[in-house]
N, C-alpha and C positions, 0 to 999 in steps of 0.2 A: 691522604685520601679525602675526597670532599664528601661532606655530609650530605645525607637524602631531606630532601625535604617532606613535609607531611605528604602532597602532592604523588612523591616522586616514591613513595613507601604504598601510598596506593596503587600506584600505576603496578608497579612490582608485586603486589600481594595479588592483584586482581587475573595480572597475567600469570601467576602459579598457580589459581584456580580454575583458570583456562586449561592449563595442561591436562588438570586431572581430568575435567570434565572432555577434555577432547579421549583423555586415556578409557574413559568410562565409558565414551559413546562407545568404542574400538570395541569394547569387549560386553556391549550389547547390557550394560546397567544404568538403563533410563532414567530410572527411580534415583537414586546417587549422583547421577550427574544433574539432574534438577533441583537437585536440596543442595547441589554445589553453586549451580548457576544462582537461587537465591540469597545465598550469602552474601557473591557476587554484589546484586544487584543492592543490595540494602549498604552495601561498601560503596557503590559509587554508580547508582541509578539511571545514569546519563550513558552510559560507557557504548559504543553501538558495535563493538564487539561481545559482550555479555547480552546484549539486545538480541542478537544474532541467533549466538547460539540458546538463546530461552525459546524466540520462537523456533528451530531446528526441532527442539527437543519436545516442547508440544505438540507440533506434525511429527515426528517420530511415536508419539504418545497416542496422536488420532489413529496414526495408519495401524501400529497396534491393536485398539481396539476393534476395528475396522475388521481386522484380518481375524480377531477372537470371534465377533458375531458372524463372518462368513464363515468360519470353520464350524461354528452350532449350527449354522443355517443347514450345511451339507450334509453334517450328521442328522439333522434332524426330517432330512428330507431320504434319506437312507432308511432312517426305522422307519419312514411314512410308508415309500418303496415295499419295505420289506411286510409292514403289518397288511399292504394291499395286497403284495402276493401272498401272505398264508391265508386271508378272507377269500382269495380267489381260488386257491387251492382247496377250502372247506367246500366252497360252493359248489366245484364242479364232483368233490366224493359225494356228497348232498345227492346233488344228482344224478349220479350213477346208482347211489342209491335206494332211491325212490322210483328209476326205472326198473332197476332189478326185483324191488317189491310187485311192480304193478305187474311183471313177466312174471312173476310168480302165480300172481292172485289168478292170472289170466289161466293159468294149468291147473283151478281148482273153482271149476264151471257152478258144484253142488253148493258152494259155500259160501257165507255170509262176509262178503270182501269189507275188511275196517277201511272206511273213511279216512284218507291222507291225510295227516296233519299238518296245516303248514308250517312250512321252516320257519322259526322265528332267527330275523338276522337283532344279532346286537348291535347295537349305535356305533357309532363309527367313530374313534378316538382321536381325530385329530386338530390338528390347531389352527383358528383360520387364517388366512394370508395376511390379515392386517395383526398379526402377531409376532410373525416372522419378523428376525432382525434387515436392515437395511442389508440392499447385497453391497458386498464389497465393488471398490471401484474397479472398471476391467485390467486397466493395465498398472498397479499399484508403482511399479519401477519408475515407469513414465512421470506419473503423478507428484512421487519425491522426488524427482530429476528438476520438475516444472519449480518447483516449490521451493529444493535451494539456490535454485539460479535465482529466482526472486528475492529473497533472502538478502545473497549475495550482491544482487545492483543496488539493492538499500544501502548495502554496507560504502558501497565503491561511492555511490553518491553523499554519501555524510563524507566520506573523506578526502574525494576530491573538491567538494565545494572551497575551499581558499585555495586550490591548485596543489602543486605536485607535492608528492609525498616525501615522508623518510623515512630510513633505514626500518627503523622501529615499526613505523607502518607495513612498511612492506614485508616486513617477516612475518608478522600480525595475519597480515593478508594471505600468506603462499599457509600460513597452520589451517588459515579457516578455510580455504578451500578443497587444503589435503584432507579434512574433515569430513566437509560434504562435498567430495569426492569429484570436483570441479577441475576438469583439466586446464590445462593451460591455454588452449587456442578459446575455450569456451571463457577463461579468464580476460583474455586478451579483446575478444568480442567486446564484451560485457564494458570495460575500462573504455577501451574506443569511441562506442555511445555516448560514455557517460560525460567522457573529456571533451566530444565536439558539443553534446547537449549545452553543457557549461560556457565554452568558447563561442557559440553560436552567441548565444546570448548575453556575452559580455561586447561581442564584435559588434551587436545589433543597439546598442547603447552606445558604444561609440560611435560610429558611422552614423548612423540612420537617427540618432536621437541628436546625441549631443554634436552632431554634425564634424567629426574628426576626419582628419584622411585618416584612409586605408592604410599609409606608410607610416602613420605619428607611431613616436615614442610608448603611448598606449598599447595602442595596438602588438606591438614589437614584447612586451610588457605581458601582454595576456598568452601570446604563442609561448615566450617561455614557459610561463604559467602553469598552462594545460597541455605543454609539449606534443603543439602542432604544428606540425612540418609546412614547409612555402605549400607546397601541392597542395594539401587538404587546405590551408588558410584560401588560395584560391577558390578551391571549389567550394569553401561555407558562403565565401563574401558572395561569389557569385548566384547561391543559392538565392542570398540577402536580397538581393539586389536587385534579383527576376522576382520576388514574389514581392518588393515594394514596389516595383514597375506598376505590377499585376493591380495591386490593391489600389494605386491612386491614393487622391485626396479622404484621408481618416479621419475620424474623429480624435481627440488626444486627452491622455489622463495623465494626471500627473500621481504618482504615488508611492505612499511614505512606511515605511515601514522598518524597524530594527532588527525583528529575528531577518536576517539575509536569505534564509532558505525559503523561507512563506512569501518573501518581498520576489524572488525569482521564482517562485510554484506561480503566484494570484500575474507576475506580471504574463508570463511565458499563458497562461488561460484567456486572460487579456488579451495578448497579442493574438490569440489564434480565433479569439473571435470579431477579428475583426481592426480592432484601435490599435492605434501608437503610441506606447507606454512609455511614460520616465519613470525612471525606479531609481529612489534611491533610499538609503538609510537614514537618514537628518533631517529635519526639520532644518538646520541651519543649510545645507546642502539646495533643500526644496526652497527654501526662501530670497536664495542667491538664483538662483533659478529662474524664480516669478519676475523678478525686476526687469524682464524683458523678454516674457513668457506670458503666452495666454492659453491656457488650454482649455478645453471644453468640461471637466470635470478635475475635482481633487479626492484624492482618498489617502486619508493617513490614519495612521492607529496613534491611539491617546496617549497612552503611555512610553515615550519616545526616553530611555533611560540614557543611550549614546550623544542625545542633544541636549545644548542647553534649553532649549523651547520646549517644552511640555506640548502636547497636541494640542490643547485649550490655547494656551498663548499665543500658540504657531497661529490658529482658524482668528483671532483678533489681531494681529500682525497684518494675516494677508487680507483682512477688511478693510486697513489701512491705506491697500494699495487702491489708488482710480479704477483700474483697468481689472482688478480682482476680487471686486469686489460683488458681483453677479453670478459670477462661478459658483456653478453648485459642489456644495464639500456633504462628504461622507467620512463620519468618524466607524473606523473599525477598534475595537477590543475585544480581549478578551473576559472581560466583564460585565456581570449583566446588574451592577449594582445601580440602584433607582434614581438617585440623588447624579451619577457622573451621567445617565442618559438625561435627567430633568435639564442636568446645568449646559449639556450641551444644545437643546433643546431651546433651551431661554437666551443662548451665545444666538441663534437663529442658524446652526445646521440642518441641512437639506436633510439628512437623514442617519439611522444611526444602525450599523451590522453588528451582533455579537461573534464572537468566536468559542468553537468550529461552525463554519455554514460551508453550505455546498456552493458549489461552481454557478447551478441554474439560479440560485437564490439572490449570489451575487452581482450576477450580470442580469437578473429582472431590474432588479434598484440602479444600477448604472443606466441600464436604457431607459427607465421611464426619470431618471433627473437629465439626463442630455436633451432625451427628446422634449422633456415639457422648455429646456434651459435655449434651446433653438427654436423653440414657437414664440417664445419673446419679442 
């Protein structure tokens, strides 16, 4: 029998603490299933199944509370109810009476009628509306329905990103959805997106970028992949194909990046505004590239661990080149240490992004170094 490796002792502990915690959701112990999920998470923090269900169990945790302050709200608006009708109920014996007084007094013409007193009302006991808790949401079902499908395409997209699954995956997947309670056509939706999303954008790299046929070996290479049938391959390329018609002549970036997942989020936001991205992971990859490549902007991140070229090196390599040497470069990291922005700074970088930035933030610094990089 072959021994487990450290690795292979975590995978295995991590997924018996899946069980329980799925046994725990079953039988509605929140609290237990989240001091399970932490264990979890502190054994092997990356896992995006234990990601999964951590957030699951916080939205179970919200809607809980949720459903505790609507339930005070209702009670509390019951005794409001009810304290108004017994105030209404005083009021109107009040008045009955103090008319039955005045019919009296009115039957004794000779005598000195006392002076009515007025009612004194007591204050009013209740609490003002910016007290009350938030009302619960209308359709709370709906709300956790919205919430693990969410969940769930995070999940599908971590692990379709290098293409199809195994076994071990896929049982993974059929426990967490029997969890949060995702059927299968809704599983099946969900996978389909995610697998052309991926495929779109590997097709769009090859074709349209790096100029392959449709038929190469690539191509053939990615359908198995993301296990896309001839039919759907046609109708992506064809998508491809009508909306580069559309766009015309773009402007083009070139860009580098190792996590794979952020280098396909930043290129696929790229693309959609507008430019024609190469994306790739290496500095040595991007560099083989340039030698008969000009594009209108560069963007790499610094710390390039998968290349031999570090990102500094890479940006005085491509200064090297005649033809690449005017191209405006953008260093991204995620570092905002003073000394690697100086040195890149004094390398003579166009500009320098830290990490996380948003989308609008990104594409201001792209358009305003294209466009100063084309008034040239």
């Amino acid at each position: 029998m072959a021994q487990l490796t450290p690795r292979d002792d975590t995978k295995k502990a991590i997924s018996e603490i899946l069980k329980r915690v799925d046994q725990l959701l079953k039988a509605g112990q929140i609290e237990p299933a989240l001091l399970e999920i932490e264990r979890a998470k502190r054994q092997d923090p990356r896992n995006v199944y234990v990601k999964a269900y951590g957030e699951r169990i916080q939205y179970l945790i919200e809607q809980r509370q949720q459903q505790i302050a609507a339930e005070l709200q209702k009670k509390r608006a019951e005794e409001e109810q009810q304290l108004k009708a017994a105030e209404e109920s005083r009021r109107k014996a009040e008045e009955v009476r103090q008319r039955s007084l005045r019919e009296a007094e009115m039957r004794k013409p000779d005598q000195v009628r006392p002076q009515a007193q007025p009612v004194r009302e007591e204050p009013r006991k209740y609490k003002p509306a910016a007290e009350q808790p938030p009302a619960a949401p209308s359709d709370p079902m709906a709300g956790m329905k919205e919430e693990a499908l969410k969940i769930y395409r995070k999940v599908l997209e971590e692990v379709w990103i290098e293409g199809a699954v195994g076994e071990r995956e896929l049982e993974q997947l059929h426990s967490l959805r029997t969890s949060f309670l995702i059927s299968n056509i809704e599983h099946d939706s969900l996978e389909r997106d995610v697998r052309h999303g991926y495929y779109q954008a590997g097709l769009h790299k090859t074709v349209v970028v790096e100029k392959l046929s449709p038929d190469s070996d690539e191509i053939k290479q990615l359908q198995t992949r993301y296990k896309i049938s001839l039919e759907d391959h046609r109708e992506i390329l064809a998508r491809i194909q009508k909306t580069e018609a559309a766009l015309g002549d773009r402007d083009e970036i070139l860009f580098i990046d190792d996590d794979e997942k952020l280098l396909f989020v930043v290129a696929e936001m790229l693309e959609e505004a507008g430019y024609m991205v190469k994306a790739v992971s290496t500095s040595d990859e991007a560099f083989a590239i340039l030698q008969n490549y000009s594009p209108d902007l560069i963007i790499s991140d610094i710390n390039l661990e998968t290349s031999t070229m570090g990102g500094f090196t890479f940006y005085q390599k491509v200064q090297e080149l005649d033809h690449a040497t005017d191209i405006p470069f953008i260093f991204l990291s995620g570092l905002t240490d003073e000394v690697l922005i100086r040195t890149g700074k004094e390398l003579g970088v166009d500009d320098y992004v830290t990490k996380p930035f948003s989308n609008e933030s990104l594409l201001a610094v792209v358009r305003g170094k294209i466009k100063r990089y084309e008034q040239r």
